[in-house]
LUMBA-208537 format. One record per atom (N, C-alpha, C, O, CB): residue number from 1; x, y, z; atom name; residue in three letters. Coordinates in pm, 1 decimal, padded with zeros to 6 digits. Atoms other than C-alpha are relative to their C-alpha. Glycine has a CB too. Layout:
REC nuse       px       py       pz vogu lumkol
REC  NUM        X        Y        Z   CA    ALA
...
***
This chain:
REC nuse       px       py       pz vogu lumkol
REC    1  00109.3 -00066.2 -00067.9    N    UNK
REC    1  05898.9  12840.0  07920.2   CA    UNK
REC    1  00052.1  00114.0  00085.8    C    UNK
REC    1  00155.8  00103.9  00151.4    O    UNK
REC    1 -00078.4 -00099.2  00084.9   CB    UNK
REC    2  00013.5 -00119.5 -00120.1    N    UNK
REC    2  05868.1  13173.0  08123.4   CA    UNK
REC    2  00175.2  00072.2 -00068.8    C    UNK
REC    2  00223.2  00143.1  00019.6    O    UNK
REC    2 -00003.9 -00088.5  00233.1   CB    UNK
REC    3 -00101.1 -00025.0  00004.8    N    UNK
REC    3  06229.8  13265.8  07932.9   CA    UNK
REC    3  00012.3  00178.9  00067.2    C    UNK
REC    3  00108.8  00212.2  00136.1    O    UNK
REC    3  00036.0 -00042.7 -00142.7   CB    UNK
REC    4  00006.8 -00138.9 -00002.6    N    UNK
REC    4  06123.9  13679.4  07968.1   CA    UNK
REC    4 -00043.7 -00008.8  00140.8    C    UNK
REC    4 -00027.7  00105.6  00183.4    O    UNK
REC    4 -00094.4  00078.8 -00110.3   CB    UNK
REC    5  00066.8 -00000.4 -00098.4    N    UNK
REC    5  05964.0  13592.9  08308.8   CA    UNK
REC    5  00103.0  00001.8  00136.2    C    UNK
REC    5  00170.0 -00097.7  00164.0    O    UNK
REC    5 -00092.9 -00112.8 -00016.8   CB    UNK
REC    6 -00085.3 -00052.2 -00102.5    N    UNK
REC    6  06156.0  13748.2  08613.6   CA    UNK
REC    6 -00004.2 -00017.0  00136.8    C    UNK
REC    6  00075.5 -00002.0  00229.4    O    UNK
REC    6 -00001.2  00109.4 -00008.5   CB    UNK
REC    7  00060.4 -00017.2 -00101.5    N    UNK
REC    7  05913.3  13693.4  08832.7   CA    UNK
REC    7 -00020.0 -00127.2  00077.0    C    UNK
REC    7  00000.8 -00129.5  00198.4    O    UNK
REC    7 -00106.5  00063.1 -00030.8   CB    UNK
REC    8  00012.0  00099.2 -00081.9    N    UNK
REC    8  05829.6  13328.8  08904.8   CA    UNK
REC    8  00152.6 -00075.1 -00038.2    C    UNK
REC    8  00240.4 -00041.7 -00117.9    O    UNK
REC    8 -00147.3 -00086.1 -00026.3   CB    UNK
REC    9 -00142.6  00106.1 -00004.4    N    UNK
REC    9  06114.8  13045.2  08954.4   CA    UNK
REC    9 -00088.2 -00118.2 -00061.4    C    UNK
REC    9 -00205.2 -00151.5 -00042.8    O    UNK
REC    9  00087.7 -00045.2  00188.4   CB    UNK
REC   10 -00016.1  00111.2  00058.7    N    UNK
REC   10  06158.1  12759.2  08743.5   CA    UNK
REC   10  00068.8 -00084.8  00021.9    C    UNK
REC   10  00186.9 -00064.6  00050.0    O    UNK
REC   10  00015.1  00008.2 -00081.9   CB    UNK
REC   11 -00166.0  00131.0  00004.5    N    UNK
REC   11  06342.4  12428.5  08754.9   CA    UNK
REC   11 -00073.2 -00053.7 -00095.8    C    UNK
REC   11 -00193.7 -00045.1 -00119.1    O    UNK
REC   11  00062.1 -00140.0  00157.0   CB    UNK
REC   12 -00009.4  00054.6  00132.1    N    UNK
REC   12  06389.7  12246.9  08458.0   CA    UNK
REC   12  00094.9 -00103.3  00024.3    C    UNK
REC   12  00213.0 -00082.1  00052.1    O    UNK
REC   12  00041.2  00099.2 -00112.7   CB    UNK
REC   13 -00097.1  00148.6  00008.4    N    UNK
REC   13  06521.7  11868.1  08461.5   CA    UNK
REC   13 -00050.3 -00069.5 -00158.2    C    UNK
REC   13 -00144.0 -00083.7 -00236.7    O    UNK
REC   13 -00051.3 -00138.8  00163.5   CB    UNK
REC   14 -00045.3  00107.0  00095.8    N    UNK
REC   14  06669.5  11661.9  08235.7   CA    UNK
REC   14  00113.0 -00109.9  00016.8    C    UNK
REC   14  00197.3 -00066.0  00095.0    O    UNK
REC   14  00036.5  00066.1 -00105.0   CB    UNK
REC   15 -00042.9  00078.3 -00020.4    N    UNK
REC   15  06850.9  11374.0  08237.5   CA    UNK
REC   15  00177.2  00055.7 -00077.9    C    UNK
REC   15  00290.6  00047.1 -00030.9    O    UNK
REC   15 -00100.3 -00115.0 -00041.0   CB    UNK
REC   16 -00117.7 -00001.7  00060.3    N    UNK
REC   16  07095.6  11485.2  07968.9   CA    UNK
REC   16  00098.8  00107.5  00056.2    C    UNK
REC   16  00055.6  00208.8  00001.3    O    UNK
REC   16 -00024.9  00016.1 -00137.4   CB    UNK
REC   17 -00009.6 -00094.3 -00037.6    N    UNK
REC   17  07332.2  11734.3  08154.6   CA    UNK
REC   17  00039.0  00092.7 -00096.8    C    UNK
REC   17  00010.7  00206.2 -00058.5    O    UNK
REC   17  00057.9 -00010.4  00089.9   CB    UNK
REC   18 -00004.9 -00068.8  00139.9    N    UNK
REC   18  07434.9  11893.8  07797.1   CA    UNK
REC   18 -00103.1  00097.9 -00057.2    C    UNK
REC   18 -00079.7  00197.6 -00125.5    O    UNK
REC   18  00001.6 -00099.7 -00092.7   CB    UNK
REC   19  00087.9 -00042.9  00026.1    N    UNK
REC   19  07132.6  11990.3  07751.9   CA    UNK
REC   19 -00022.4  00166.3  00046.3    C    UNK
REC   19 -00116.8  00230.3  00000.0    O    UNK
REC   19 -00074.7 -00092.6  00039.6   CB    UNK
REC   20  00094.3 -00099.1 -00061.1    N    UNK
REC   20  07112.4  12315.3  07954.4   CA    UNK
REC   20  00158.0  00088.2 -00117.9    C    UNK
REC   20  00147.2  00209.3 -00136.9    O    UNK
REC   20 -00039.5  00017.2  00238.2   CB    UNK
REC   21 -00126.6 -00050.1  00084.2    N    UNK
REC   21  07447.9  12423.6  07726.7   CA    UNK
REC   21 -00080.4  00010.2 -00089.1    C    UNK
REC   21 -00160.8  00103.2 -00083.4    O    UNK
REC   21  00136.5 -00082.1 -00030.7   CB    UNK
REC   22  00078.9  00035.8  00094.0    N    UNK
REC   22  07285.1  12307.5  07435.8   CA    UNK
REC   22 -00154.3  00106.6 -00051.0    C    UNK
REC   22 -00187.0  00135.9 -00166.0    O    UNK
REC   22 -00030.4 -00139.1  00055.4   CB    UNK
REC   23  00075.7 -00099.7 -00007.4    N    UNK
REC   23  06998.4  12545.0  07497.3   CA    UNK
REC   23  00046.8  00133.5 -00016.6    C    UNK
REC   23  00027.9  00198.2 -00119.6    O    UNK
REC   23 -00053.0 -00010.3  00099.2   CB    UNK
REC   24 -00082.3 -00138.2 -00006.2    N    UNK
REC   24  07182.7  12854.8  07577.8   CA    UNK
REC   24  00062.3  00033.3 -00131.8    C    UNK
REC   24  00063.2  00142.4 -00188.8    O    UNK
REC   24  00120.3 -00004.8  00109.1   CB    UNK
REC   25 -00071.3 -00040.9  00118.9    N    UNK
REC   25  07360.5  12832.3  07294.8   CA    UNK
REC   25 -00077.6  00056.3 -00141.7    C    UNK
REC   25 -00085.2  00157.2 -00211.7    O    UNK
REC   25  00077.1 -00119.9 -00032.8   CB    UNK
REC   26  00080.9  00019.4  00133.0    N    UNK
REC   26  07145.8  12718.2  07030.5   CA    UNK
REC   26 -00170.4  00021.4 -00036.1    C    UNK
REC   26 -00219.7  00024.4 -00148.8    O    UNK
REC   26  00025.6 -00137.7 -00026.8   CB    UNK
REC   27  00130.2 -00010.4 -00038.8    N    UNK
REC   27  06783.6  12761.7  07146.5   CA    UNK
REC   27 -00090.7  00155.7  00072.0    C    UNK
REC   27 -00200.8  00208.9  00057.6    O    UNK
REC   27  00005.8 -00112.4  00095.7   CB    UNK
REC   28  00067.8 -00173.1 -00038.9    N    UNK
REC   28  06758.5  13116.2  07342.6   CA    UNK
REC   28  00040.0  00042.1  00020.1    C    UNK
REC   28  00155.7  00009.1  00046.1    O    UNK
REC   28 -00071.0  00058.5  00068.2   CB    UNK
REC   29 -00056.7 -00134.6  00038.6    N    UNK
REC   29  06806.6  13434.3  07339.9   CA    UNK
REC   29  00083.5  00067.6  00098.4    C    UNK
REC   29  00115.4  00186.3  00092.1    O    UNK
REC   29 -00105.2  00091.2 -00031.9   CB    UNK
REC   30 -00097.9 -00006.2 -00100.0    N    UNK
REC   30  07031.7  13401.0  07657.1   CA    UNK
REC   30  00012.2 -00069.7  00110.5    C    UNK
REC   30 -00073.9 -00157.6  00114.4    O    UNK
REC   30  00004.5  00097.1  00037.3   CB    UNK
REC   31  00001.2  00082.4 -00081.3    N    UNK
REC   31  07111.8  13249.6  07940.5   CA    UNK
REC   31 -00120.2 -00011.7  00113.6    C    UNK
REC   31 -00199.6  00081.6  00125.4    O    UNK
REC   31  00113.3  00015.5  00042.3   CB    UNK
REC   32  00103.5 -00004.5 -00089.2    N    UNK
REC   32  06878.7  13133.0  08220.1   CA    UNK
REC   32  00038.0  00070.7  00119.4    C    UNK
REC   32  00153.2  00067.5  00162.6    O    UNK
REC   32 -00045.8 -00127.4  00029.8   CB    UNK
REC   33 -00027.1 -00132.6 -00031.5    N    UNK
REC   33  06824.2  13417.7  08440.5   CA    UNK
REC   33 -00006.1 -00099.5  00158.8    C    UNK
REC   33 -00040.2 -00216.3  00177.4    O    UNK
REC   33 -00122.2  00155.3 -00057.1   CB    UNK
REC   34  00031.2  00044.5 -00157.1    N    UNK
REC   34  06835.8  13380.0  08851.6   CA    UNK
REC   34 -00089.0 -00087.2  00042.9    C    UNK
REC   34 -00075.4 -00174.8  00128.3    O    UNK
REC   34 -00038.5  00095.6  00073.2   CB    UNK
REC   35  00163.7  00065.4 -00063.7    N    UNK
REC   35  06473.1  13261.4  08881.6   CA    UNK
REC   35 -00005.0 -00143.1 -00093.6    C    UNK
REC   35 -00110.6 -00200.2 -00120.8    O    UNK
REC   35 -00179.1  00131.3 -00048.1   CB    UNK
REC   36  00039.7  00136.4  00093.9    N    UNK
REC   36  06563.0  12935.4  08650.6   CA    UNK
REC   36  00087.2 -00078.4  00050.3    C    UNK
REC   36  00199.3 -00030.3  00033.9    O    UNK
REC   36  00013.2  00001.1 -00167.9   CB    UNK
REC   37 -00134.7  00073.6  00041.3    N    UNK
REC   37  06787.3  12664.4  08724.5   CA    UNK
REC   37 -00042.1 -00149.7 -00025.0    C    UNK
REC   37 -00132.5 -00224.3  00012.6    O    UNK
REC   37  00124.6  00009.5  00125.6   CB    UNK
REC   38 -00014.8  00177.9  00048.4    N    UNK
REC   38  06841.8  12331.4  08590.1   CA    UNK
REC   38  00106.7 -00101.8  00082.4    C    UNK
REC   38  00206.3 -00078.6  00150.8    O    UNK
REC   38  00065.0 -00008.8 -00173.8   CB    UNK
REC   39 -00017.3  00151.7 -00068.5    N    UNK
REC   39  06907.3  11973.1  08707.5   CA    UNK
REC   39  00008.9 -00056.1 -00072.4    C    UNK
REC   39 -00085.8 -00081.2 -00146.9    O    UNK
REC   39 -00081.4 -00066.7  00075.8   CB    UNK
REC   40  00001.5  00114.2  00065.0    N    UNK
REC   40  07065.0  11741.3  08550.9   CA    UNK
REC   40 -00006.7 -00135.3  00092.3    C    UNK
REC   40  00078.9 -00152.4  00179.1    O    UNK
REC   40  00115.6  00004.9 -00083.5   CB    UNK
REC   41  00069.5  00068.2 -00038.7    N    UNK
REC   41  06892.5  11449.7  08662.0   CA    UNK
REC   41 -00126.3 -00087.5 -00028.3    C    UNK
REC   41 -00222.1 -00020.7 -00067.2    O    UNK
REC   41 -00002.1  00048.4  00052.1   CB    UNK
REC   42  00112.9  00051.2  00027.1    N    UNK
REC   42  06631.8  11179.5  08617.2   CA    UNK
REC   42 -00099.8  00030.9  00020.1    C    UNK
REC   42 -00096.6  00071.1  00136.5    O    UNK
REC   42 -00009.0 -00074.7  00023.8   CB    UNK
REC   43  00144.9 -00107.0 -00035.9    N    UNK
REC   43  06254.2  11331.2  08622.5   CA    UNK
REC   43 -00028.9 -00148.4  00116.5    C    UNK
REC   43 -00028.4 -00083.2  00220.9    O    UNK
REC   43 -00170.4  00048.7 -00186.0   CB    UNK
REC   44  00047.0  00088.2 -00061.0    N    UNK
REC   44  06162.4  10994.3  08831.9   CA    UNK
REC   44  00071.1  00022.2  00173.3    C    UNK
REC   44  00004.1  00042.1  00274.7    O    UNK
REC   44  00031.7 -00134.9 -00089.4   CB    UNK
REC   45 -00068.6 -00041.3 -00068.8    N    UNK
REC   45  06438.4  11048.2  09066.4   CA    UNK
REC   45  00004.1  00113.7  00080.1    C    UNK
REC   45  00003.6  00116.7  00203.2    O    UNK
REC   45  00063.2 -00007.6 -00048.7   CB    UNK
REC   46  00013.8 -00121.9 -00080.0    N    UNK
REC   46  06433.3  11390.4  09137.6   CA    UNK
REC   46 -00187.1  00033.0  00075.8    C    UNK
REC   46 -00232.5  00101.8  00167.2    O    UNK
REC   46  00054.9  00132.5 -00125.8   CB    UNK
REC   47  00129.5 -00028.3 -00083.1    N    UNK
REC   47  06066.8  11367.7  09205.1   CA    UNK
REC   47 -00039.3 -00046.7  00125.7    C    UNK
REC   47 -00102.5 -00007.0  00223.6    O    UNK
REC   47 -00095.5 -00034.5 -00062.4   CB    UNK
REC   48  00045.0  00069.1 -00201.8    N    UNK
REC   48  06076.8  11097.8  09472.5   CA    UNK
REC   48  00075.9  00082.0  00083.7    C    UNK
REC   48  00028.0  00076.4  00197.0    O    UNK
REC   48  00063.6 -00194.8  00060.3   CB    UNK
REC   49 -00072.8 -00040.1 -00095.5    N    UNK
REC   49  06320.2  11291.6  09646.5   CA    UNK
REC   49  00012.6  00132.2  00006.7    C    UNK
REC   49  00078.1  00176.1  00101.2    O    UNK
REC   49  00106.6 -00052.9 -00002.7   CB    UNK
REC   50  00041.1 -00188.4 -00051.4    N    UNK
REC   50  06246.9  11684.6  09630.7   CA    UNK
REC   50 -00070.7 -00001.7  00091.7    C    UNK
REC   50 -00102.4 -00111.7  00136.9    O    UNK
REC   50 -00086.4  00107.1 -00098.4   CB    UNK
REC   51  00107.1 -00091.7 -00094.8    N    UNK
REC   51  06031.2  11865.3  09863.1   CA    UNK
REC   51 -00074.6  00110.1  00005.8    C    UNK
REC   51 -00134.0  00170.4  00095.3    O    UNK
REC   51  00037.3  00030.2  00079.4   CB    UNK
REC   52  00031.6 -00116.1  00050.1    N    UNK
REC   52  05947.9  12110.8  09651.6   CA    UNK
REC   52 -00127.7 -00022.8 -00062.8    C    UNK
REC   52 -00158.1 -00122.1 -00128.8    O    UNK
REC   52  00100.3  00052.6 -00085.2   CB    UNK
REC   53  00158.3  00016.4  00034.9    N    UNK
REC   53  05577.3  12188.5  09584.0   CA    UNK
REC   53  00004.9  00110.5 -00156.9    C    UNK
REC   53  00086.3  00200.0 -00179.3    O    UNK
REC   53 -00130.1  00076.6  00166.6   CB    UNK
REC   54  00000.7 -00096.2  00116.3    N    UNK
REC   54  05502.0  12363.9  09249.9   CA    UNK
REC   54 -00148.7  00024.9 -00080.1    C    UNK
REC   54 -00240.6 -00055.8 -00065.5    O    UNK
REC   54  00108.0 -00059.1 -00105.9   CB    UNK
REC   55  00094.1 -00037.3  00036.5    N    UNK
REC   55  05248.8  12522.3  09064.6   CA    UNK
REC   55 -00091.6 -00054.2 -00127.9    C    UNK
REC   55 -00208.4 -00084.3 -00152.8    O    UNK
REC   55  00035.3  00101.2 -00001.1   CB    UNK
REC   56 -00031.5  00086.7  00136.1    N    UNK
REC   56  05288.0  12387.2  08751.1   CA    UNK
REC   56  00109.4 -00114.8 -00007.7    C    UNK
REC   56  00228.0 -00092.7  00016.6    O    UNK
REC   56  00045.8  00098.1 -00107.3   CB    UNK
REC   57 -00114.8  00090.7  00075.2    N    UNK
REC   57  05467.7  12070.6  08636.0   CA    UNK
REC   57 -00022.7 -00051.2 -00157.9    C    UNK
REC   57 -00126.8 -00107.3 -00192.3    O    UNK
REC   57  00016.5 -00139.5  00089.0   CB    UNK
REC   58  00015.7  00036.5  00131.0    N    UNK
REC   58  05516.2  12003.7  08275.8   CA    UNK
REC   58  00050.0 -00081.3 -00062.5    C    UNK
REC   58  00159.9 -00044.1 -00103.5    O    UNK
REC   58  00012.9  00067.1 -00058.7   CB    UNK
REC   59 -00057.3  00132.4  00069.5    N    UNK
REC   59  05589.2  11665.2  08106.0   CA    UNK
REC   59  00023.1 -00011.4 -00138.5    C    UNK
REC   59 -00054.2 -00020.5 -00233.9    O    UNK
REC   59 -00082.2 -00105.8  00021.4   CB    UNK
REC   60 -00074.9  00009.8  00189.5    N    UNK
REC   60  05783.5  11645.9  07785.2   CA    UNK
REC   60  00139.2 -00100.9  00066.4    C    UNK
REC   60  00251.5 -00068.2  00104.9    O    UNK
REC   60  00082.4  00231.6 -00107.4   CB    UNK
REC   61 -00093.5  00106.1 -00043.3    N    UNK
REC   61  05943.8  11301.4  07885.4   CA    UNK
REC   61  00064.2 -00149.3 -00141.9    C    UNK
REC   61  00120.6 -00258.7 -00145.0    O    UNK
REC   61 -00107.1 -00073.0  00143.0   CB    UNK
REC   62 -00084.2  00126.1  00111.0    N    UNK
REC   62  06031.8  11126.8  07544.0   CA    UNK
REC   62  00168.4 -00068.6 -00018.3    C    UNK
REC   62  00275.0 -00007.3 -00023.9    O    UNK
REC   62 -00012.2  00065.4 -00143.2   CB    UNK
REC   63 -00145.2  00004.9  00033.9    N    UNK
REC   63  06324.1  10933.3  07486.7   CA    UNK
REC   63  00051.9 -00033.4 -00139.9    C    UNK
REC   63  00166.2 -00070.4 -00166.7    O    UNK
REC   63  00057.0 -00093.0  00083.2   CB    UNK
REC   64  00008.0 -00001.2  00134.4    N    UNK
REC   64  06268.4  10919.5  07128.5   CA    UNK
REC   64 -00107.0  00062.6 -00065.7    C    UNK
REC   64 -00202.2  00109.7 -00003.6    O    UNK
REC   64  00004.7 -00113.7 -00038.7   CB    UNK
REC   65  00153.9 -00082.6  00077.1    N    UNK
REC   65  06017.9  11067.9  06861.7   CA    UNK
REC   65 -00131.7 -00086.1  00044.8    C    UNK
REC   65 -00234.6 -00019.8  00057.3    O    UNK
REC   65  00000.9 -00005.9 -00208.6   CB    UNK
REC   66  00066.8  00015.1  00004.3    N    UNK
REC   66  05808.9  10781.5  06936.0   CA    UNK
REC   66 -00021.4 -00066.5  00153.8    C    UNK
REC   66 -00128.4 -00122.6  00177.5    O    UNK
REC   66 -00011.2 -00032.9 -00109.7   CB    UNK
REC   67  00041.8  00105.3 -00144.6    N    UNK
REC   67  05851.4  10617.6  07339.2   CA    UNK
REC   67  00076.8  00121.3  00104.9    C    UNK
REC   67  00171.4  00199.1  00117.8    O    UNK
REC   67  00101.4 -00215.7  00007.8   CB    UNK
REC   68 -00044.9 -00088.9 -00179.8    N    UNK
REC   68  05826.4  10763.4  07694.6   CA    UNK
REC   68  00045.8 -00101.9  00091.6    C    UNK
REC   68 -00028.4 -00194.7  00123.8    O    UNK
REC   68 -00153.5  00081.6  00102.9   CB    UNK
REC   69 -00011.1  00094.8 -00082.4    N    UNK
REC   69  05994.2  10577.7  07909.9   CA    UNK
REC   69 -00074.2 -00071.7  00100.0    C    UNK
REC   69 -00096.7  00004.4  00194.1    O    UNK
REC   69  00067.2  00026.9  00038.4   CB    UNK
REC   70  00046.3  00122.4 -00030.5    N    UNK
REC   70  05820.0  10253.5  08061.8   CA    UNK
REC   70 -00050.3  00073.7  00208.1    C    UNK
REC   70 -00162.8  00093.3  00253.9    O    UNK
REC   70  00162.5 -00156.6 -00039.4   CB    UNK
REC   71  00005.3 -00033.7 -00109.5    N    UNK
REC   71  05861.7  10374.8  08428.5   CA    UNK
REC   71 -00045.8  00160.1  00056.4    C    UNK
REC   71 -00045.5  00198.8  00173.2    O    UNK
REC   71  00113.0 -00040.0  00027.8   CB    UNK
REC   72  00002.5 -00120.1 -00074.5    N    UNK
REC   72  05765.7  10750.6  08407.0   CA    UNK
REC   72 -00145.8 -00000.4 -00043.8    C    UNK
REC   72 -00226.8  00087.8 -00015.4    O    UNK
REC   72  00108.0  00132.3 -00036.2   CB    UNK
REC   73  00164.4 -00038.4 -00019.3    N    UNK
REC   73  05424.3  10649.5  08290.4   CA    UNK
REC   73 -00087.3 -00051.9  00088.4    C    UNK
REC   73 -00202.1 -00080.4  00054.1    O    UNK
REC   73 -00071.7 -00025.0 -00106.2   CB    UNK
REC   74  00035.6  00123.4 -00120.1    N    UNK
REC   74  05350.0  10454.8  08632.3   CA    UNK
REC   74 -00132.0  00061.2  00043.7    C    UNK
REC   74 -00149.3  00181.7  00025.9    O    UNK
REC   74  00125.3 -00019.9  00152.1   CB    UNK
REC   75  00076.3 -00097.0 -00127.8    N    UNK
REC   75  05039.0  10531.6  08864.8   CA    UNK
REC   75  00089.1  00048.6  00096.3    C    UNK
REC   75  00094.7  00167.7  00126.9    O    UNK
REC   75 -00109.7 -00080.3  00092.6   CB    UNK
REC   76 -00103.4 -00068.7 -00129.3    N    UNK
REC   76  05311.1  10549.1  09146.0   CA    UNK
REC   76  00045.0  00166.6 -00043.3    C    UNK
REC   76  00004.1  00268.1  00013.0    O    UNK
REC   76  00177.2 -00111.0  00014.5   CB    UNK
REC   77 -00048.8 -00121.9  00058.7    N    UNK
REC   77  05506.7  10829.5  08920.0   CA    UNK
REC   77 -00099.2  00102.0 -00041.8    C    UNK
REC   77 -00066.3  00218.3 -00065.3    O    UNK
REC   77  00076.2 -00031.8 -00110.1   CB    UNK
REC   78  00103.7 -00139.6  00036.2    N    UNK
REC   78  05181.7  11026.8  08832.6   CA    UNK
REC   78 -00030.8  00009.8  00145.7    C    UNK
REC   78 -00003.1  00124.9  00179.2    O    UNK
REC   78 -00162.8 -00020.4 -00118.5   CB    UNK
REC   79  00007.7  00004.7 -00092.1    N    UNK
REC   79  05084.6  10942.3  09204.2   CA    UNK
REC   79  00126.7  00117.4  00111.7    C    UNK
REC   79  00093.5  00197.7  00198.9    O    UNK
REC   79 -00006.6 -00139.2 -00006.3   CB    UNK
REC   80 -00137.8 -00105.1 -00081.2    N    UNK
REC   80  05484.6  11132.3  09350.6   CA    UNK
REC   80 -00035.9  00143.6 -00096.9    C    UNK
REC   80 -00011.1  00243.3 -00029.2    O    UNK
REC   80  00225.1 -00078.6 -00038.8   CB    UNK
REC   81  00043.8 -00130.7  00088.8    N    UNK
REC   81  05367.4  11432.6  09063.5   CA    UNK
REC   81 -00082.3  00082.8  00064.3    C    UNK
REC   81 -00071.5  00201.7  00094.1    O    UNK
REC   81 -00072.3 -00029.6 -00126.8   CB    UNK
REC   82  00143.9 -00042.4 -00107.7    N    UNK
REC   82  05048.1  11469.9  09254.9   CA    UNK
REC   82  00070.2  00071.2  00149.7    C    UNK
REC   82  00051.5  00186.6  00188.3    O    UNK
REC   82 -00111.9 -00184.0  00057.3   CB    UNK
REC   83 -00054.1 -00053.8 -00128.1    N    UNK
REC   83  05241.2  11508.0  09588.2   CA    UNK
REC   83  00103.1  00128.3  00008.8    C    UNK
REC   83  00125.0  00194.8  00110.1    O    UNK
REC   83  00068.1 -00112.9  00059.8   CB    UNK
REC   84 -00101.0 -00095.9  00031.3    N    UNK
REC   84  05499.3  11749.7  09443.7   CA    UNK
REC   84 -00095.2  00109.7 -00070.4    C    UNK
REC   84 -00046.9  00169.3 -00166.6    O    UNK
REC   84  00128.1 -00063.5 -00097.5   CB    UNK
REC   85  00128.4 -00114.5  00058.1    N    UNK
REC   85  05179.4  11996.8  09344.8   CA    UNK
REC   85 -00023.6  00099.8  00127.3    C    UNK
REC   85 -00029.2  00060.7  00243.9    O    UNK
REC   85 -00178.9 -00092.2 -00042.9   CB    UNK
REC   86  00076.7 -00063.0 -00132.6    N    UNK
REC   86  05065.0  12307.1  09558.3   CA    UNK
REC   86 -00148.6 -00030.0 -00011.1    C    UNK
REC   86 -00183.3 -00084.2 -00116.1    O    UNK
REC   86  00017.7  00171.7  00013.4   CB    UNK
REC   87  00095.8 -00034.0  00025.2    N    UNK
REC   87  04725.7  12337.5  09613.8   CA    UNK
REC   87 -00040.8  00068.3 -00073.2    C    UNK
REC   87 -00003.2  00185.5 -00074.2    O    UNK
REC   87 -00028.0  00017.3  00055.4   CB    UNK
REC   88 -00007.1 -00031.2  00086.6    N    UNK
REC   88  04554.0  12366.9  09320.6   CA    UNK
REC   88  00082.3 -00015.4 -00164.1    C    UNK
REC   88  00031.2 -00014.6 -00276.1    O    UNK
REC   88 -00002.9  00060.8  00055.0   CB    UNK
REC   89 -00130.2  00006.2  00049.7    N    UNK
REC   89  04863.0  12336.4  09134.6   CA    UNK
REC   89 -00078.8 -00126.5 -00131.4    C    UNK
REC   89 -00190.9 -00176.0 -00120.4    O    UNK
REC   89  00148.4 -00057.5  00141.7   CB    UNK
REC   90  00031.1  00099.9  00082.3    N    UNK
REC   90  04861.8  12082.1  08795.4   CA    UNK
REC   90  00100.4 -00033.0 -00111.2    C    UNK
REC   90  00177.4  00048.0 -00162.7    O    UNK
REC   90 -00120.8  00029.3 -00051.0   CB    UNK
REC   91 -00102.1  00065.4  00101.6    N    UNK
REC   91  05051.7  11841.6  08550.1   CA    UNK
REC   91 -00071.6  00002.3 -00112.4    C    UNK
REC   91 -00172.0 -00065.9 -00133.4    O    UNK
REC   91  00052.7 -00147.8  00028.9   CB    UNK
REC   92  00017.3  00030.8  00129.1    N    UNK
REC   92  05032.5  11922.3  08205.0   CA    UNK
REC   92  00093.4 -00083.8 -00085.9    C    UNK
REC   92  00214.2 -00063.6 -00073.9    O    UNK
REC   92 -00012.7  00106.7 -00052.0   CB    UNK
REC   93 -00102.6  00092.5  00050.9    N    UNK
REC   93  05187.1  11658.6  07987.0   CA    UNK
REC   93 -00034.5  00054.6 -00171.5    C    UNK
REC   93 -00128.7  00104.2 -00233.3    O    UNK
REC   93 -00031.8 -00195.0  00049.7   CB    UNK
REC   94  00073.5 -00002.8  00206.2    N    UNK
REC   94  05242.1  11663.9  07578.3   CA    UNK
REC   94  00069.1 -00163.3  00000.7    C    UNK
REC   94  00185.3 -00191.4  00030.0    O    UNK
REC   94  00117.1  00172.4 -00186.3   CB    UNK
REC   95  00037.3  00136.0  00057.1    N    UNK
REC   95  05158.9  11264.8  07478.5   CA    UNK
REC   95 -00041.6  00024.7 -00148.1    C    UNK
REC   95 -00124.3  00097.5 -00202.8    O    UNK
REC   95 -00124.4 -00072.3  00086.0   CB    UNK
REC   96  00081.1 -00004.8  00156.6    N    UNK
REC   96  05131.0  11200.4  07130.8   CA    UNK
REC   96 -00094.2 -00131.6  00011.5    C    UNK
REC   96 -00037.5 -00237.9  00036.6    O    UNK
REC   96  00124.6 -00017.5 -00160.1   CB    UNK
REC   97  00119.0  00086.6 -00024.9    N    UNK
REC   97  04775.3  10983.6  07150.0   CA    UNK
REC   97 -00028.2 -00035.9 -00101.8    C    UNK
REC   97 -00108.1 -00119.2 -00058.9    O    UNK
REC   97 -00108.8  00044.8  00058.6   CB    UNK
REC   98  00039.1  00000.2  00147.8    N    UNK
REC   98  04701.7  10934.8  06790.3   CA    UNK
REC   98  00131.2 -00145.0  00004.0    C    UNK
REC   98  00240.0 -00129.0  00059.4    O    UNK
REC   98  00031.6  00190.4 -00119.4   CB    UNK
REC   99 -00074.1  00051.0  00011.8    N    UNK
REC   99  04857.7  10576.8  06698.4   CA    UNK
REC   99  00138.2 -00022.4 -00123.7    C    UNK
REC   99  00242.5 -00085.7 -00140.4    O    UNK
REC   99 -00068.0 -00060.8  00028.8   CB    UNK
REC  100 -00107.3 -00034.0  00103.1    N    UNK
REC  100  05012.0  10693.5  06404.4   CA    UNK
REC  100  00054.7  00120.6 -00032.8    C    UNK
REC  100  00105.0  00157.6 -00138.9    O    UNK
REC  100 -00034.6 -00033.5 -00105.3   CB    UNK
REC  101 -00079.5 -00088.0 -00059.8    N    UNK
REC  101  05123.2  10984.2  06581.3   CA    UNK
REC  101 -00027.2  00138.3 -00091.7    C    UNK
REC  101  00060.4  00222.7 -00110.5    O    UNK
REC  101  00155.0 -00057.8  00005.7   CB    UNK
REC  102  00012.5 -00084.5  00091.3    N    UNK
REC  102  04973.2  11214.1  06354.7   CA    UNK
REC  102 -00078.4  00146.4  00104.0    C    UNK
REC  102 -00107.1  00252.7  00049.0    O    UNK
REC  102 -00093.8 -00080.5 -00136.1   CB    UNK
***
């Protein structure tokens, strides 16, 4: 998201810290610019314990093609999401809802 975008700041977590390599390399068209940085880190984790309000948060939390982990679909954890929002602000998630994932 926002890769051409100069203007707002991003953070981007993941658990895997490989991952932000992994990208750069193989995924876009260069590295992440000033206004981006990544965390390697648990999304559960880093949420109870930031302080950072945001505009957007976006959930792409699978740990396989077909399961999200057990604990990041909590009320509590949508509940710390909510608190880590500005005014206004909102969590878009991608859930596959369809039980045969179609």
């Amino acid at each position: 998201f926002g890769q051409a975008d100069t203007k707002n700041n991003y953070t981007f977590i993941d658990i895997d810290p490989a991952l932000k390599d992994i990208s750069e390399t193989h995924m876009l068209s260069a590295p992440l610019g000033p206004n981006k940085k990544f965390i390697a880190e648990e999304a559960r984790g880093y949420i109870s314990r930031s302080t950072d309000l945001y505009n957007l948060i976006f959930l792409d939390i699978y740990q396989d093609i077909t399961g999200v982990p057990n604990h990041l679909v909590t009320g509590e954890f949508f509940e710390s999401l909510k608190n880590r929002l500005k005014p206004d602000g909102m969590v878009v998630g991608n859930f596959i809802a369809h039980p045969n994932f179609g």
